[in-house]
Structure formats: C-alpha cells, structure tokens
C-alpha positions as CSV (number, residue, x, y, z in Angstrom):
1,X,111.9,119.1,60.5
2,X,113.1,121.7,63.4
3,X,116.0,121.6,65.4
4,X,116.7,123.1,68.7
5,X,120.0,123.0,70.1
6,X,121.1,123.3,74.0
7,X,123.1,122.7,76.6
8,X,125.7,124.6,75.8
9,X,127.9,127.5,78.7
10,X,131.0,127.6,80.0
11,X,133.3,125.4,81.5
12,X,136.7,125.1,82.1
13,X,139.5,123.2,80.1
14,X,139.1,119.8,80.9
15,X,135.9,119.8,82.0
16,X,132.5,118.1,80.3
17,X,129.3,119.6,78.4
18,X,126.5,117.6,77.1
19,X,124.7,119.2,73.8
20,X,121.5,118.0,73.0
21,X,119.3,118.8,69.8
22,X,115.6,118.0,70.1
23,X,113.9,117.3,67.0
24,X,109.7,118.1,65.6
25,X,107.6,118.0,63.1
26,X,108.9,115.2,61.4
27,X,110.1,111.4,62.2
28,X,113.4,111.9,63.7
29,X,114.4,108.3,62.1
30,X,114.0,109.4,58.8
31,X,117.2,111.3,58.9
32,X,120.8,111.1,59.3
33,X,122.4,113.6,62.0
34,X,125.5,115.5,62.9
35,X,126.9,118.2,64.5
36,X,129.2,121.4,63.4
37,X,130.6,124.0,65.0
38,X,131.9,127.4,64.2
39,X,134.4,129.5,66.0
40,X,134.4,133.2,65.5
41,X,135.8,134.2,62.1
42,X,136.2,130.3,60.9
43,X,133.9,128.7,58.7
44,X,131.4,126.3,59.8
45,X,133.4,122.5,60.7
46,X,132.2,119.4,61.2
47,X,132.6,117.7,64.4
48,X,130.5,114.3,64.7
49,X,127.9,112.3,62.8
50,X,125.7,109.2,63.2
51,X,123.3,107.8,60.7
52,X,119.4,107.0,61.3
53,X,119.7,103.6,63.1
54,X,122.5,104.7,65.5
55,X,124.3,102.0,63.8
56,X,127.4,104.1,62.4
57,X,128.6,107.1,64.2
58,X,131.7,109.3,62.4
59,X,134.4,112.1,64.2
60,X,136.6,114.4,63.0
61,X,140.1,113.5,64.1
62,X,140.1,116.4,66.8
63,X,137.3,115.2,69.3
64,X,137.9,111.1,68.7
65,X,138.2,109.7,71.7
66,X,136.6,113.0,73.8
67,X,133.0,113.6,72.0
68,X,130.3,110.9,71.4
69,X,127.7,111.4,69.9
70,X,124.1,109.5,70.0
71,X,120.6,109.3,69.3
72,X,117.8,108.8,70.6
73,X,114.8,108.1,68.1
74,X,112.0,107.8,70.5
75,X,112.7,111.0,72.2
76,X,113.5,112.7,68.6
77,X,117.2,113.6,70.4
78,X,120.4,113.7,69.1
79,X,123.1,114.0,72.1
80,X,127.0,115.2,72.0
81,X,128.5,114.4,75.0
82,X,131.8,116.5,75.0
83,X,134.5,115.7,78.0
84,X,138.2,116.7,78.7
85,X,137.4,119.8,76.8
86,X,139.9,122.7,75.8
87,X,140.1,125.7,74.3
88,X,140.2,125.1,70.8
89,X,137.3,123.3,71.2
90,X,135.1,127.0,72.0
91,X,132.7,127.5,69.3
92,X,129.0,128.1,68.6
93,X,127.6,124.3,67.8
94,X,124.9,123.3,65.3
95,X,123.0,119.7,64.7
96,X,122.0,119.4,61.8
97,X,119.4,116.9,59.7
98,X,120.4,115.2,56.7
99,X,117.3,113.1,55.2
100,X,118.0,109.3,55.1
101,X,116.7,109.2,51.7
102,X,119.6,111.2,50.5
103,X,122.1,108.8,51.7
104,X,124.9,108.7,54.9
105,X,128.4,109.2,52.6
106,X,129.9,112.7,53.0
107,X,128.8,113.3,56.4
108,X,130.9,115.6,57.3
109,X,130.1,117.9,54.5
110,X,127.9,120.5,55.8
111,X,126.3,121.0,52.6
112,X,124.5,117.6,52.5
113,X,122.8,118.9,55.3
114,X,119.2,120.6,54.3
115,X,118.1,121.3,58.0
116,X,119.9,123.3,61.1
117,X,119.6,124.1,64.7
118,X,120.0,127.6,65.5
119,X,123.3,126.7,67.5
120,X,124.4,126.9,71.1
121,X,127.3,128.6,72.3
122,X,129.9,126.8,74.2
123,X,132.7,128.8,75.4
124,X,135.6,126.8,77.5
125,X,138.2,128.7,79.3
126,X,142.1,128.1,80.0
C-alpha cells in the first residue's frame, strides 16, 4: 500500500490543522493505522492510532483531548484533526499502515508499522 500525507503548514498556537493520509493500491480496511511525528533531532514518536473498523482509536497522553483521529474506509483516508495546537506540537508528521493480519496491540510502536507516508511538515508558531 502507498501513503500520501497532507495538509500540513503553519499556524499559530492555538490554532487547528487537519492531516489527511490517502491510501492506494491496496484495501485500506485491511490495515490498522496511525500517525507519528518527528521533530528535528528527536526520534520518530507516536501520536495517535485507530484500528481497521474505526472501532478503537489510541493517543499518546500529549494530544488526548486536542487530536482525533479517524478513518474513512471508503475513501481509503485516514484523518488527524489537530486543534488548540502549540509549539511543542511542531513536527514533520507520518501515517503509517500496519496490516490487520498482524494484529492492533503495540500501536504505538513504530516498528509494527511496515508501510509510511512520506510526511508533512507542520510547523506552529508562539
């Protein structure tokens, strides 16, 4: 499967960015999603995840309550909107595939992940 993130640009602290990751060449409902992000000289972190049915979504303590993630299968999307946004949160952000086969524990492991977006950049300032 290929991933191809967007929707990412600048805004200002507190403000609100939708990320959306658009999904081909396979049936999106066969996998498991989530999104990382990496800030410059960090290593990759996770952020959110939500399994092939849309039935369990999962956050890192940071963006609970501000991110939310979704899916759509028939449009082979996976969404993050991101609101009340601050600095910290800057960061070049990745979806990223996890086949349902494999299983949904450990999501926010990036290395139970075997496909990746190429990123988008979202940059907020103070």
């Amino acid at each position: 499967v290929q991933l191809q993130a967007s929707g990412g640009g600048l805004v200002q602290t507190g403000g609100s960015l939708s990320l959306s990751c658009v999904a081909s060449g396979r049936t999106f409902s066969l996998y498991n999603m989530g999104w990382f992000r990496q800030a410059p000289g960090t290593e990759r972190k996770f952020v959110a995840a939500i399994n092939w049915a849309a039935t369990n979504t999962y956050y890192t303590d940071s963006v609970r309550g501000r991110f939310t993630i979704s899916r759509d299968n028939a449009k082979s999307t996976l969404y993050l909107q991101m609101n009340f946004l601050t600095p910290e949160d800057t960061a070049v952000y990745y979806c990223a595939a996890r086949e349902k086969r494999r299983g949904y524990s450990d999501a926010d492991l990036a290395d139970r992940y075997q496909y990746w977006g190429q990123g988008t950049l979202v940059t907020v300032s103070s």
